[in-house]
ROGU-971544 format. One line per field, with one value per atom (N, C-alpha, C): residue in three letters; residue number from 1; x, y, z. Coordinates in Angstrom, 1 decimal, always signed. Atoms other than C-alpha are relative to their C-alpha. Layout:
N
aa	[ALA, ...]
i	[NUM, ...]
east	[X, ...]
north	[Y, ...]
up	[Z, ...]
This chain:
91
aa	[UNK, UNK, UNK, UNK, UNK, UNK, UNK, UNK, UNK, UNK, UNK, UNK, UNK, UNK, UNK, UNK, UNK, UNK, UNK, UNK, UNK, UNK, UNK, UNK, UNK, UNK, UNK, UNK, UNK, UNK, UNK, UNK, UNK, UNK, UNK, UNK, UNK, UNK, UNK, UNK, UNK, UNK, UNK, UNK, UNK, UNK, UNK, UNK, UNK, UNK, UNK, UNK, UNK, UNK, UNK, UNK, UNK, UNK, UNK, UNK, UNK, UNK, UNK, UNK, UNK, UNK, UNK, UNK, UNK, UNK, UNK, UNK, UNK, UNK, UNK, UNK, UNK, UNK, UNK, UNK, UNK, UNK, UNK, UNK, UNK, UNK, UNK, UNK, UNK, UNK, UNK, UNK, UNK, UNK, UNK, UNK, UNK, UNK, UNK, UNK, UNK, UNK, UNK, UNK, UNK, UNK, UNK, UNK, UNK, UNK, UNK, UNK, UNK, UNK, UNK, UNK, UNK, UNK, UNK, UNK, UNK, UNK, UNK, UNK, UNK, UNK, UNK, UNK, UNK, UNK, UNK, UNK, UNK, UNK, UNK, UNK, UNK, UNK, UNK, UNK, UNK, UNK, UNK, UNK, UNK, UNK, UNK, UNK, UNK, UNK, UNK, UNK, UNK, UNK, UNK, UNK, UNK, UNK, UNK, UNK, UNK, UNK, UNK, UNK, UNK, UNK, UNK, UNK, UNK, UNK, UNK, UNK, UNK, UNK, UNK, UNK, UNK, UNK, UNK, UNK, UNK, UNK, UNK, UNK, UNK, UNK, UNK, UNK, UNK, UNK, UNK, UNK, UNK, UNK, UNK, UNK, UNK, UNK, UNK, UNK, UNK, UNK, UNK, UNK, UNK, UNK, UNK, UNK, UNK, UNK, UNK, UNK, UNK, UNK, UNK, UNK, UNK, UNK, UNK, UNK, UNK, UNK, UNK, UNK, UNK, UNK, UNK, UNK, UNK, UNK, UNK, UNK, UNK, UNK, UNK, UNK, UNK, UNK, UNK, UNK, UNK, UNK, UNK, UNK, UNK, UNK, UNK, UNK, UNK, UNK, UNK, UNK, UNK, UNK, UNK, UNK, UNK, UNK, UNK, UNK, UNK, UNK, UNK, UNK, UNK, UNK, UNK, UNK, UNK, UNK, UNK, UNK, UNK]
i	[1, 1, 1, 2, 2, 2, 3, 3, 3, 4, 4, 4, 5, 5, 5, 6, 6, 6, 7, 7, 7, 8, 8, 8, 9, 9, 9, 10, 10, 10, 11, 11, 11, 12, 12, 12, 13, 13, 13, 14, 14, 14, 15, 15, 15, 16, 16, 16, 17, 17, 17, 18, 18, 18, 19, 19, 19, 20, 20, 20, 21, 21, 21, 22, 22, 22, 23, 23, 23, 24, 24, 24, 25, 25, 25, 26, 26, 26, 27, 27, 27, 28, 28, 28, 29, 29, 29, 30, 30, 30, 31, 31, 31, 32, 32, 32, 33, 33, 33, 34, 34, 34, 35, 35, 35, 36, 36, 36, 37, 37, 37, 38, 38, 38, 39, 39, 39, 40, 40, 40, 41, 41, 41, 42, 42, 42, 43, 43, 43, 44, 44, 44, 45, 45, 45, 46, 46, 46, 47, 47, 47, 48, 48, 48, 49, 49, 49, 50, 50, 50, 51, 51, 51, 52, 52, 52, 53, 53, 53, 54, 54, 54, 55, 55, 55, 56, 56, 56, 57, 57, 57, 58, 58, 58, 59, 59, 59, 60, 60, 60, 61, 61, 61, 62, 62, 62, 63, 63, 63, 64, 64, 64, 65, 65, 65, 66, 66, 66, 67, 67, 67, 68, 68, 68, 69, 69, 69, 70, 70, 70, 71, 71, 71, 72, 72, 72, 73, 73, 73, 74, 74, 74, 75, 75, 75, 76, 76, 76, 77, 77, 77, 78, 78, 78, 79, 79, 79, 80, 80, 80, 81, 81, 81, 82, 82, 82, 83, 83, 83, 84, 84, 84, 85, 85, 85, 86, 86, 86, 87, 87, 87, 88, 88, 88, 89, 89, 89, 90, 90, 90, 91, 91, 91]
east	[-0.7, +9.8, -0.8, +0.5, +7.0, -0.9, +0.2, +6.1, +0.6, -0.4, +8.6, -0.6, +0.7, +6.7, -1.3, +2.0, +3.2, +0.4, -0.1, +2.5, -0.6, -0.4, +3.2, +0.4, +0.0, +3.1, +1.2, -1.3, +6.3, -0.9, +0.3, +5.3, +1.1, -1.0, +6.5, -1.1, +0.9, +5.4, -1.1, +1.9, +2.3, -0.6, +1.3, +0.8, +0.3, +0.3, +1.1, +1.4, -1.7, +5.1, -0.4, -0.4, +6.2, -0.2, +0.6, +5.0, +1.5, -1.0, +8.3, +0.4, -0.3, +9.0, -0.7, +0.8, +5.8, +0.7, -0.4, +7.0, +1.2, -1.6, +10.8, -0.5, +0.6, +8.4, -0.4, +0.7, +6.6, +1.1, -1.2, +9.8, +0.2, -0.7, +11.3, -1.0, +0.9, +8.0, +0.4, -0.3, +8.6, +0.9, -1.3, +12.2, -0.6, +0.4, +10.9, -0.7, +0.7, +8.4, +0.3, -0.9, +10.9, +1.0, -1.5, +13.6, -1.3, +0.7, +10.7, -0.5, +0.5, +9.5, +1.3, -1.2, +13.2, +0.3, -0.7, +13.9, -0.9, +0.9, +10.6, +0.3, -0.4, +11.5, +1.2, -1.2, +14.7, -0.6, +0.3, +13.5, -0.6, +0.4, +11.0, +0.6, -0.7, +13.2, +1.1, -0.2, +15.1, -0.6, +0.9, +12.4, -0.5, +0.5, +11.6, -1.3, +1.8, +8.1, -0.7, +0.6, +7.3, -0.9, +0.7, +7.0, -0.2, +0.1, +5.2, +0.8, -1.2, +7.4, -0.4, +0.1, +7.1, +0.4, -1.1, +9.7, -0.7, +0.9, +7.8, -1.2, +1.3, +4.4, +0.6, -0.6, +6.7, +0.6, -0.7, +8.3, -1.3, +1.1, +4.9, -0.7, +0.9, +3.0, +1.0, -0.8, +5.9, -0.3, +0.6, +5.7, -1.5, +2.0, +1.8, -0.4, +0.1, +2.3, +0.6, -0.7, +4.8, -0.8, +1.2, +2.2, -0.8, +1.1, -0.2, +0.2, -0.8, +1.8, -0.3, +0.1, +2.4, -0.8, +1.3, -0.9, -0.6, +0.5, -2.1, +1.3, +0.0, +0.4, +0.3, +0.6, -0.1, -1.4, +1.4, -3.7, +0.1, -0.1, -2.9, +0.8, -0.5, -0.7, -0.4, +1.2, -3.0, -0.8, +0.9, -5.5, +0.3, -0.9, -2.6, +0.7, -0.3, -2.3, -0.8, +1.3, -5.9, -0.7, +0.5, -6.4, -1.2, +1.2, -8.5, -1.0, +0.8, -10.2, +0.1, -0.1, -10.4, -0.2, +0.2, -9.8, -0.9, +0.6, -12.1, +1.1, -0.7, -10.4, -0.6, +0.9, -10.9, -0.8, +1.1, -13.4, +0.9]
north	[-1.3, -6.4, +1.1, -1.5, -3.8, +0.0, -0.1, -5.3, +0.7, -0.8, -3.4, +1.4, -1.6, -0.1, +0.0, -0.1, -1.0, +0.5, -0.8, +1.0, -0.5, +1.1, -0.9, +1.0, -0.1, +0.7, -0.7, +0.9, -0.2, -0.3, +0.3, -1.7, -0.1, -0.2, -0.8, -0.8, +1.1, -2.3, +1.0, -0.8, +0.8, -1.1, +0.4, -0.6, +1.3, -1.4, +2.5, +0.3, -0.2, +3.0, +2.2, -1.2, +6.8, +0.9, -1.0, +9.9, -0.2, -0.1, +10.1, -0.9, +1.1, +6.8, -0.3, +0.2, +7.0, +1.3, -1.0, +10.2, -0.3, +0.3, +8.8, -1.1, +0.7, +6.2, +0.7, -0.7, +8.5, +0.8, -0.7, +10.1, -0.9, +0.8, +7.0, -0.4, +0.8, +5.9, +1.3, -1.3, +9.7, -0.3, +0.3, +9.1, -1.2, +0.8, +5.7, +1.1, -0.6, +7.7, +1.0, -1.2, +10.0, -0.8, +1.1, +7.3, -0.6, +0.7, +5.1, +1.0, -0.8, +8.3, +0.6, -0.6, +9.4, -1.7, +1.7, +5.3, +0.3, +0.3, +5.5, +1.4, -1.4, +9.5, -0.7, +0.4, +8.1, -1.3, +1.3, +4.4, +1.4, -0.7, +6.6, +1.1, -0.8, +9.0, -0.9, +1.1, +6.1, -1.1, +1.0, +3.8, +0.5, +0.4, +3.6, +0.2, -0.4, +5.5, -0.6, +1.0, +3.3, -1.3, +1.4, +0.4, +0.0, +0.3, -0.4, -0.9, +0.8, -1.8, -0.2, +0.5, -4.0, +0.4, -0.2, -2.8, +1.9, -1.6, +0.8, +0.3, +0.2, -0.9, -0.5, +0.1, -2.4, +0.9, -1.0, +0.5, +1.0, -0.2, +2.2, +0.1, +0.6, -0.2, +0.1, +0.0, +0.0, +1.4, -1.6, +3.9, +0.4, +0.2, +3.7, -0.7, +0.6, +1.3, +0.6, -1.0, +3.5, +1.1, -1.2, +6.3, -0.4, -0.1, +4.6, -0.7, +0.7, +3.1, +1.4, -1.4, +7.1, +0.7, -0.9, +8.3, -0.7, +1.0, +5.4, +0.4, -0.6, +6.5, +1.4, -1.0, +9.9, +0.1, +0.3, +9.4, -0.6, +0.5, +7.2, +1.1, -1.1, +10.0, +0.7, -1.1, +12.3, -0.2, +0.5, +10.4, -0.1, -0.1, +9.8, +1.4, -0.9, +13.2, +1.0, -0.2, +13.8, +0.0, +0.8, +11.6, -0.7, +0.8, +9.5, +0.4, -0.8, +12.3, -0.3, -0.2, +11.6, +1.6, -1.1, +15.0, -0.2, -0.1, +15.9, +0.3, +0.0, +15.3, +1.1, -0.8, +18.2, -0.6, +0.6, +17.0, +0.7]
up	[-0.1, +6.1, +0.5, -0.4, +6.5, +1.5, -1.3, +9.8, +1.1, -0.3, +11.1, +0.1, +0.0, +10.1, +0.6, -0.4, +11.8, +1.2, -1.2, +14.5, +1.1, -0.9, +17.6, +1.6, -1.4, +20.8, +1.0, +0.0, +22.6, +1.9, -0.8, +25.8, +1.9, -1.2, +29.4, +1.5, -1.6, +33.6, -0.1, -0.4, +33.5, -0.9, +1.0, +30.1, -0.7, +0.9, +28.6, -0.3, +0.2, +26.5, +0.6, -0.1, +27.7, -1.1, +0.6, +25.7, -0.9, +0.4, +24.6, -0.8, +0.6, +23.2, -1.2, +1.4, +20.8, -0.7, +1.0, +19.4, -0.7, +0.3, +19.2, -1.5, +1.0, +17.0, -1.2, +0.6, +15.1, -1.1, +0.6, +14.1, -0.7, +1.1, +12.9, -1.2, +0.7, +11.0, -1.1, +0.6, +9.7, -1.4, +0.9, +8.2, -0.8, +1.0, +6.7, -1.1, +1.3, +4.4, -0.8, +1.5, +3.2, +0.0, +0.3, +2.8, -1.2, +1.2, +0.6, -1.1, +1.1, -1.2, -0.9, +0.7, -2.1, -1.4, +0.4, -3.0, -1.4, +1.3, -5.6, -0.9, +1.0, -7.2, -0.8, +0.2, -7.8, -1.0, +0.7, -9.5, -1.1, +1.2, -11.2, -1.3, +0.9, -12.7, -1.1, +0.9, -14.1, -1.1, +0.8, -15.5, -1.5, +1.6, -19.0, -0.1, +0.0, -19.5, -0.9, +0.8, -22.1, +0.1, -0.7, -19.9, +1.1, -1.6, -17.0, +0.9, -0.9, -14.2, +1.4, -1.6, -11.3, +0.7, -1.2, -9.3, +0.5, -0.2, -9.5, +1.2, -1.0, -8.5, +1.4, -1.2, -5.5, +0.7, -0.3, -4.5, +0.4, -0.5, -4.3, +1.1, -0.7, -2.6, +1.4, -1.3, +0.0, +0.8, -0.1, -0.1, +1.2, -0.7, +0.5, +1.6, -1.4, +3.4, +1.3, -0.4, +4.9, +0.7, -0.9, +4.9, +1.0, -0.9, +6.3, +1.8, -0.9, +9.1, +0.8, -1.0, +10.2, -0.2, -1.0, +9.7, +1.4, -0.9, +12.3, +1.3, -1.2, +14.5, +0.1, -0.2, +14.4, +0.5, -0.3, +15.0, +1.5, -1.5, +18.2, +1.0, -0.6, +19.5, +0.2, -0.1, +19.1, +0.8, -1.0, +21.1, +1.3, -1.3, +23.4, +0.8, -0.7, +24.0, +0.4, -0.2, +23.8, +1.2, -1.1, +26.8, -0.8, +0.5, +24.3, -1.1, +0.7, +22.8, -1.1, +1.3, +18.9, -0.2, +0.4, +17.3, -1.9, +1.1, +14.5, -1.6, +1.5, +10.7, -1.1, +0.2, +8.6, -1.2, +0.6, +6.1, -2.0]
């Protein structure tokens, strides 16, 4: 399922998908991470603080993958609009 969210370059005849298409990406990777952050507020506000719960740590770990899906492409976009350039992270 979270293969879907890896950040995947869509592929056109240059080699290089359209400026446009990664951002159209970037967007969707977007919505995912506030669709899975709403999905886990929501469980969490339901769950029984008493007990720890699987479906929480799954919900998370999905969360978490989500982010890191759209920092990576954020990061590639960036580069890609860089011309390659990595920009400095602020520390």
């Amino acid at each position: 399922m979270w293969q879907a969210m890896m950040w995947e370059p869509a592929a056109n005849r240059g080699g290089r998908p359209p400026l446009a298409a990664e951002q159209a990406q970037l967007a969707r990777l977007r919505r995912q991470v506030d669709e899975r952050w709403r999905t886990l507020a929501l469980a969490a506000e339901r769950a029984d603080p008493q007990r720890p719960s699987a479906r929480l740590d799954r919900l998370y770990d999905a969360y978490m993958r989500a982010v890191d899906a759209y920092v990576a492409g954020q990061r590639a976009l960036a580069r890609r609009e860089n011309n390659g350039v990595p920009q400095r992270r602020a520390s």
